[in-house]
Structures are given as C-alpha cells and as structure tokens.
N, C-alpha and C positions, 0 to 999 in steps of 0.2 A: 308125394312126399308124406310120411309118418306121422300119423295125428301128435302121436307123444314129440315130436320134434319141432311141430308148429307150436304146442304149449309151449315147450323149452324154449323158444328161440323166441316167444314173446317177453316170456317171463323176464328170461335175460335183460331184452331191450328194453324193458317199461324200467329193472331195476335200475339202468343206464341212467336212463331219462330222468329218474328220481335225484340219483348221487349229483347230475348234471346242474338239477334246477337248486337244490342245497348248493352246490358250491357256488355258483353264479350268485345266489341271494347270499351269501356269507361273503364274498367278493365284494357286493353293493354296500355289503352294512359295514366292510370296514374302510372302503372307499368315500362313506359318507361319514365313517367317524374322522376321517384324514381332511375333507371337505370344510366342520365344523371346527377344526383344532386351527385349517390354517384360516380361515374367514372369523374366528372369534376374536374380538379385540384386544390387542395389545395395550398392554398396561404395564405402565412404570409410575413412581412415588417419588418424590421430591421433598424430604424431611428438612426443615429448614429451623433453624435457632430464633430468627423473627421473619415475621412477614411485613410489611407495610402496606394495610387497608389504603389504597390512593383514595377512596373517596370519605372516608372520614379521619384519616390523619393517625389513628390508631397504627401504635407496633402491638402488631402478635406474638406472643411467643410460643415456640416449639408447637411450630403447625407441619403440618404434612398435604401436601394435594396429592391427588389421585387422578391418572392422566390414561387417559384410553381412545387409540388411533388421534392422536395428534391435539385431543379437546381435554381442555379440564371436566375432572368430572365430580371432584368434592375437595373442599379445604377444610378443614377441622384440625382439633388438639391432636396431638401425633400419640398421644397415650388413649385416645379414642377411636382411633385409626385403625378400621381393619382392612387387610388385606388381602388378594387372591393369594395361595403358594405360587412359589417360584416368578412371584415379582419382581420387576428391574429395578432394584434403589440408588437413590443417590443423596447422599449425606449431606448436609450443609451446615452442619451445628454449630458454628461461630461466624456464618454471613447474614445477611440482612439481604430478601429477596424481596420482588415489585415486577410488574409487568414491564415485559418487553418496552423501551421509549420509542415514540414516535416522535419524527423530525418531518414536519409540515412544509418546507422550501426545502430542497438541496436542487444541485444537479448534477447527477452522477456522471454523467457521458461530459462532463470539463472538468478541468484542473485549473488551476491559479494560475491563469497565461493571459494578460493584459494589454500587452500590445500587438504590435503588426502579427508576430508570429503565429497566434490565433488561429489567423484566417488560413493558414497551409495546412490546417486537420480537417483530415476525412472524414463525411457520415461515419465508414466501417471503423477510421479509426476511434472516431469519438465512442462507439459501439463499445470497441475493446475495451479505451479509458473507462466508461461504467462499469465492465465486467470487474475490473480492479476496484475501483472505489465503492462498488455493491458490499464487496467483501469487507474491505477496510470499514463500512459502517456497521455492518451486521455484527461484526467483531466488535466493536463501540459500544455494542447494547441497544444498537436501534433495530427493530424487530420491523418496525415499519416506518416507509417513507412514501412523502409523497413531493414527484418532480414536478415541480413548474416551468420545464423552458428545455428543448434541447433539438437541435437540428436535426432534421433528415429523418424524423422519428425513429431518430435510433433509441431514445426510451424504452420506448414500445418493442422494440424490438429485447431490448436489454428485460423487459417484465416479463416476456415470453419467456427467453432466455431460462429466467428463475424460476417461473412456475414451472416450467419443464422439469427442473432440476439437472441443467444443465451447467447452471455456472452458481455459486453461494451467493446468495444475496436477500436483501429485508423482505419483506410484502410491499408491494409499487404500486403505485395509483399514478396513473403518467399524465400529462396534460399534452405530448406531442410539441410544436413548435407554439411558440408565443403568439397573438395577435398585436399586431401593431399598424399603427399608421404608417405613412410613406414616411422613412427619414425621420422615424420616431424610437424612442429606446429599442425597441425589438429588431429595428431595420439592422440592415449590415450597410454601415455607416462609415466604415473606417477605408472606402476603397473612391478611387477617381470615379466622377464621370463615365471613362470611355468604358469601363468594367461592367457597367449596368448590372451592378450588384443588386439584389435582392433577399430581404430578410423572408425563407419556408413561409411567414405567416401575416405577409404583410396585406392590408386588404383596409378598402376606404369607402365611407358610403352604408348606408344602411344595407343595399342589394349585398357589398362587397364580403359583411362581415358576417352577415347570414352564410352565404355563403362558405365562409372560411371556418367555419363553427360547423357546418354540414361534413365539410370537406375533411376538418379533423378527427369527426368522429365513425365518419367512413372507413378511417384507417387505422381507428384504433385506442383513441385516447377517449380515458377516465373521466377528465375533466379539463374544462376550459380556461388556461390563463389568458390574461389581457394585459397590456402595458396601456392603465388609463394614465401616465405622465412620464415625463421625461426620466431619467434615470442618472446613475455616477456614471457605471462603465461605459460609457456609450459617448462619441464626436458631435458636436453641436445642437445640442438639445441641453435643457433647461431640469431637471427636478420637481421644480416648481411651477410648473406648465404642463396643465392638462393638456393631452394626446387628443382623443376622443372625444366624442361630444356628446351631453347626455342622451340624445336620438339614439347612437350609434350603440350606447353600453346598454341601452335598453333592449336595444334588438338583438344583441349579444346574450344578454341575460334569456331573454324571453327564449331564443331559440334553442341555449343550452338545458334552461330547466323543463322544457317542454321535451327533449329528449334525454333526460335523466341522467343529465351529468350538470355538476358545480362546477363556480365560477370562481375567479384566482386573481384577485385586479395585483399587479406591481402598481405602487401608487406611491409616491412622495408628497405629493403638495397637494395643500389643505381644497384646495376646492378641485383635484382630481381623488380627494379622499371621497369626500361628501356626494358628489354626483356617484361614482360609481359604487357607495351604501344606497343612497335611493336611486339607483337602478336595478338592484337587489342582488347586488354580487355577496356571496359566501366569506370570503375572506378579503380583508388589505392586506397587501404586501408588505412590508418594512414601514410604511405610516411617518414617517419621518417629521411632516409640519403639519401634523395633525393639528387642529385645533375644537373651541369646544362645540361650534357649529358639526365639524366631522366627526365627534365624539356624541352629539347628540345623535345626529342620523345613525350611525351606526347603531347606538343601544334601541333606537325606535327599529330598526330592520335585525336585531340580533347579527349582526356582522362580527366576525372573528377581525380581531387584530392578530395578525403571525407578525412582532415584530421582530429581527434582523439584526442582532448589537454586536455581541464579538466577532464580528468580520472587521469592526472599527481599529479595533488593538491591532489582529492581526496584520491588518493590509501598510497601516501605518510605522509597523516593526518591519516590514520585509517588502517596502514598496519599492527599493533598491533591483533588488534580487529577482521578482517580478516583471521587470523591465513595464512598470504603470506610465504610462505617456503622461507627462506634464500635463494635460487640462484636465485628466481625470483625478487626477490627486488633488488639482486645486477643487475639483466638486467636491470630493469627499471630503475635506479639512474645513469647507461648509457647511456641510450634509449631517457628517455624523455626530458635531457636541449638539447641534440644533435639535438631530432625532433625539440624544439620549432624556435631552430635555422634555421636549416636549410628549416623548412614551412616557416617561416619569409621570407627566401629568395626565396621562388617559388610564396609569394603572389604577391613578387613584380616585380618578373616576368613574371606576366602573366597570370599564367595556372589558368585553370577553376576550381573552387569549389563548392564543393556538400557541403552540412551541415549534418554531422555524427557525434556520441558520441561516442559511445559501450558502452552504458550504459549495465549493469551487469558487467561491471567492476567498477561501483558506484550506487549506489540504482535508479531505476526507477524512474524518475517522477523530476529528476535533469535535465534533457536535456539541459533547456534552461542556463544553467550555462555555456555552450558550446561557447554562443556569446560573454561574458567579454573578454575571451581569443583571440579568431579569430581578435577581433577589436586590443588589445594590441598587438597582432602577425602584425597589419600591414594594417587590414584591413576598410573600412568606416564602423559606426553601417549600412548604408543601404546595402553595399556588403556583410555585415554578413546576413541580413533580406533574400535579394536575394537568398543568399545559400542555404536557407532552405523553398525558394516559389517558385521562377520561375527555380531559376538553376536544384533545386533538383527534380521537374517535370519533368524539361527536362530529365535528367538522369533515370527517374524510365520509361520515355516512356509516361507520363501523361498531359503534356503541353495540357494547355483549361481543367482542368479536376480540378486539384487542382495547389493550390500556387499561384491564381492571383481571385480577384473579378472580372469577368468576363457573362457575359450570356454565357448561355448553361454548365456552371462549377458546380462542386458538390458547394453546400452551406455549403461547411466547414471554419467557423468564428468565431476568437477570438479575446478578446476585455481586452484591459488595461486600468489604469489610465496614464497619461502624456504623452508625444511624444518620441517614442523607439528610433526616430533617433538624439537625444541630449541626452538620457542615453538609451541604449541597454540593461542594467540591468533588467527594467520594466515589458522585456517579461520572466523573472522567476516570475511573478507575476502576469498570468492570472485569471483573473475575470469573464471572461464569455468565454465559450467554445459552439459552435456549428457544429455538425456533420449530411449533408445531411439534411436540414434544421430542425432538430430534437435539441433542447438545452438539453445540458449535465449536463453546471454548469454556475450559473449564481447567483453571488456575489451581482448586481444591484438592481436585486428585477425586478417585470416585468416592 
C-alpha cells in the first residue's frame, strides 16, 4: 500500500477521532448543564399582608418567605426581599398567615360511631375511613397530627399511605393500637363472653406490657399510648379508676423511652393522672379530675396536658344521631362540666399544654373549634395558637421542623382573613393551606 495513502488515511482518522471526542465532551457539558437545572432547588415566595410570629405574639406586616425543596428558607420585609428570576409567587396581601396547626389526639381511621355498629368495621375499612378524614384535616389547616389509638395498625398503614404520597394527608406520628388492661378502656368491651373479644393492645403484668410496647414498635409506631384509667366511650369501667398500676406505667415508660419513642397516657382521674406523671409519660390525655396533687407532678416531670373540650358540645348536640348507648352518655354528662372545671384550674396553674381534639369523637375537619373553648377555659387566643405550634412541636419531638415560620422548617402554612389573636374563631376558617411547600387549598386565588 502507498506511503502517501497511509498518511491520508491516518490523517483522516485522527481528524475523526478529534470531531468525535469534541462532540462527546460538548454532549457531557450540556447534559451536566440539564443535570444542574433539574437538581437545583425549587423555589417559590409567599408574600403575605401579616405574619403572625407564634412565639412572641408579634403581627408582621408585609413579610415574604422564601421556600426551597419543601423548607423555609428566609422570612423578611417583602420590600427587602430579593428573589431568584422566574420565581413561583403567591400573593396573600390581605390574610393573616402562621404555621401549619398541629392537633396532638385525633383518630383518623374512626368516625363518630358509638354504639354496637362500631364493632362491624374492618381494619381495611377503618384504613380507608383515615384515608378520608387525613384529607378532611389537612384541609382544616392541620399540617400535622399526631394519632393516639387505632386498630389493626391501620394508622401506620394510613402514615405510609401519606409519606408515599399516595393519598393527602398531614404529617403523622402514629401510636398504633392503644395499651390497655383486660376489660380496661382500650379493651373491646362491648361484646359477650362467648366472642372472646379482645382489644390489638391489651396486655397485663410488667412481662405483658414490655412486651406490648416491643411488639408495637416492631410494626411500626411513633409512639406509645396507654389507657392509664378508665374512659366515657367505653362498657363497664369507671373514668375515675386507674387501669394500670404504677409498676406497670413505669415499665411502660422505661421500655418506650429507652427505644425512642413517647408516651401518651388517656387519663381521666386524678390519681391515674399523677401515677402515670411520675412514671414519666410525655403527655395526659384529656385530664379530666386533674387535681393539684396531678398538677404538681406533672410541672415537676414537664408533662404536657392535651386537654379534649369541644368533643363536650359536640357529642351532647348530636348524641341522638350517633346512636351513644345510654351509659355512656350518662359518663359523659359527668365527665365533661367536671373536666371543663377542673382544666380551668390547671391552665391557671401553670402546666404545659399540648393542643389535642380526639376528633372522631366529632367529625374530622372540626379541630379548630378546639381553640373557642381552651381561650373560655382561661386561656390567651395566643396560648391557644402556641398549643398547637410551638408547644405541640415540642411535644411530638419536632421543634424547628413544624409550628414556627422558621428556615430550615417544613413549609407548612396557613392563611386567614383577620387577626386570630383578637378572635381565635377565624382559624375554623382557613383559606389557604400549605404543606411542604406544595399548596393544598387556596380560597385567594394565586
């Protein structure tokens, strides 16, 4: 072969090789400028006419946040505000915005069903019931809940559910099925003998409740509730009689906080108050005959009261309609002037409050009907707000996360017309809801 044709036929292919390795590198660099555009963070602005600072009671006016992949990332004066181009805005200039509310008791997976009929719902179907009432709260303005009590851990099933993003729903912290004694509020109680009915969480014995507290977080739950006394909804049992005994809440305690989950006592009466504070449970349930023996232990262990009021109005307007069995009505028409009393008396001494309903003892999507009461009981509208942002954060273990407009905090943000701290009514009447900087409902228009 021809000298001159081996030059050529090099030259050619080297020039190949060259055009080759330029396109391949001009390929990379625009595939890495495509790489950086879509992994760079998304960012949207929320211009708002005021803010309300939860933790010092301050209105802001005409502030602006700045929200990137889901977190707050600056809140400042909106005339100080600068911005990326081709920012996502959303206008609010005549609401009044505050973090996402948290509702410390519900239970999403029931509905208002008080008698016999109850007992004929499925684990799958109670599953579905949450998938509905997740929605109905998140629409409400509650950004985050946390369940205390639900069969068949369809909770847990319902948290997965949402984090997947397969069905709408708050941020969940589940607790799985309740503990209880035999034939204690948590038991299923409402069936004969020959049924050898059994309540998911019932367990007796120091060995029993270790175990049960293992057993629950085996499969999935946040945190541990307990029925340390007797309860309303519930056949033959007392309110005012402690369950459990303080052996038991201790081993309770000790085995949940040594694997890093809280504890959730339902508690009515004053000395299943007091035992299950110094056992060192997290929060009381509804507190009902608190007294100032269970109001001292508590402030000595920093225990959360979540008390439980407007479920009183409701149940007693529509205990008809409910089909409520005659002996639980007559607890409740005990229970609840006694509670309203005696919460009166522990707001004003002191103890710490969680903001909780138990909503499914009233239709979903009521929560915020929660704070008219709490402020009549004693409370400021802004210590009601508190209870349900910063307190109730602190309590789930989530402080900087939700319940405060913050950087680095989920961008969970909802928005009213007027100022909630001269009528606290207003937040049954949200208007715009944002969860994770993603909007849910928005009344405003953009």
């Amino acid at each position: 072969m021809p000298a001159t044709f081996n030059r050529n036929y090099k030259g050619r292919l080297v020039r190949h090789l060259r055009r080759s390795v330029v396109l391949a590198l001009t390929l990379l660099g625009l595939l890495g400028v495509q790489l950086v555009a879509q992994q760079s963070p998304k960012q949207v602005v929320v211009r708002a006419g005021r803010v309300l600072d939860v933790k010092t009671g301050k209105l802001l006016p005409n502030q602006t946040l700045v929200i990137e992949d889901g977190k707050i990332v600056s809140m400042s004066a909106t005339a100080e505000t600068k911005t990326a181009p081709n920012t996502s805005g959303i206008d609010l200039p005549n609401a009044t915005i505050l973090p996402g509310l948290i509702d410390s008791h519900t239970h999403l997976t029931m509905d208002p069903k008080f008698g016999y009929e109850r007992l004929a719902i499925s684990v799958p179907r109670q599953t579905l019931t949450g998938a509905k009432n997740a929605r109905l709260t998140l629409l409400a303005g509650f950004t985050t809940i946390r369940n205390v009590g639900a069969g068949g851990y369809s909770d847990i099933a319902l948290r997965d559910a949402v984090n997947a993003g397969d069905v709408p729903g708050p941020r969940m912290l589940v607790s799985g099925p309740a503990l209880s004694i035999t034939g204690g509020h948590c038991d299923n109680n409402m069936l004969p003998a020959e049924y050898h009915a059994t309540g998911d969480g019932v367990a007796d014995g120091v060995a029993g409740v270790q175990h049960k507290v293992r057993e629950n977080i085996k499969y999935g739950s946040d945190l541990i509730k307990v029925c340390a006394t007797g309860g309303v909804l519930s056949l033959g049992d007392n309110p005012q009689h402690s369950q459990y005994t303080l052996e038991e809440m201790k081993a309770i305690v000790a085995d949940a906080h040594r694997l890093g989950r809280k504890v959730a006592a339902h508690a009515h009466g004053a000395e299943g108050i007091r035992w299950a504070a110094e056992a060192g449970v997290d929060s009381i349930e509804h507190g009902s005959y608190i007294d100032d023996a269970g109001i001292a232990a508590m402030k000595e262990h920093g225990t959360y009261l979540v008390p439980t009021l407007y479920l009183g109005d409701w149940m007693f307007d529509n205990a008809e309609q409910t089909h409520m069995p005659a002996p639980l009505l007559a607890k409740a028409r005990d229970v609840i002037p006694a509670a309203r009393k005696n919460i009166a008396h522990a707001f004003a001494s002191g103890v710490k409050v969680a903001f909780g309903t138990d909503a499914a003892v009233y239709p979903h999507g009521l929560n915020a009907h929660e704070f008219g009461v709490m402020v009549e009981l004693g409370l400021t509208p802004l210590q009601a707000i508190q209870a349900a942002t910063v307190n109730a954060a602190d309590l789930l273990g989530w402080s900087g996360k939700v319940g405060s407009l913050e950087p680095g905090a989920w961008a969970d943000i909802i928005a009213v017309d007027g100022d909630p701290l001269k009528d606290v009514t207003t937040l049954e009447k949200v208007k715009f809801v944002m969860k994770g900087g993603e909007v849910v409902r928005n009344e405003y228009g953009k």
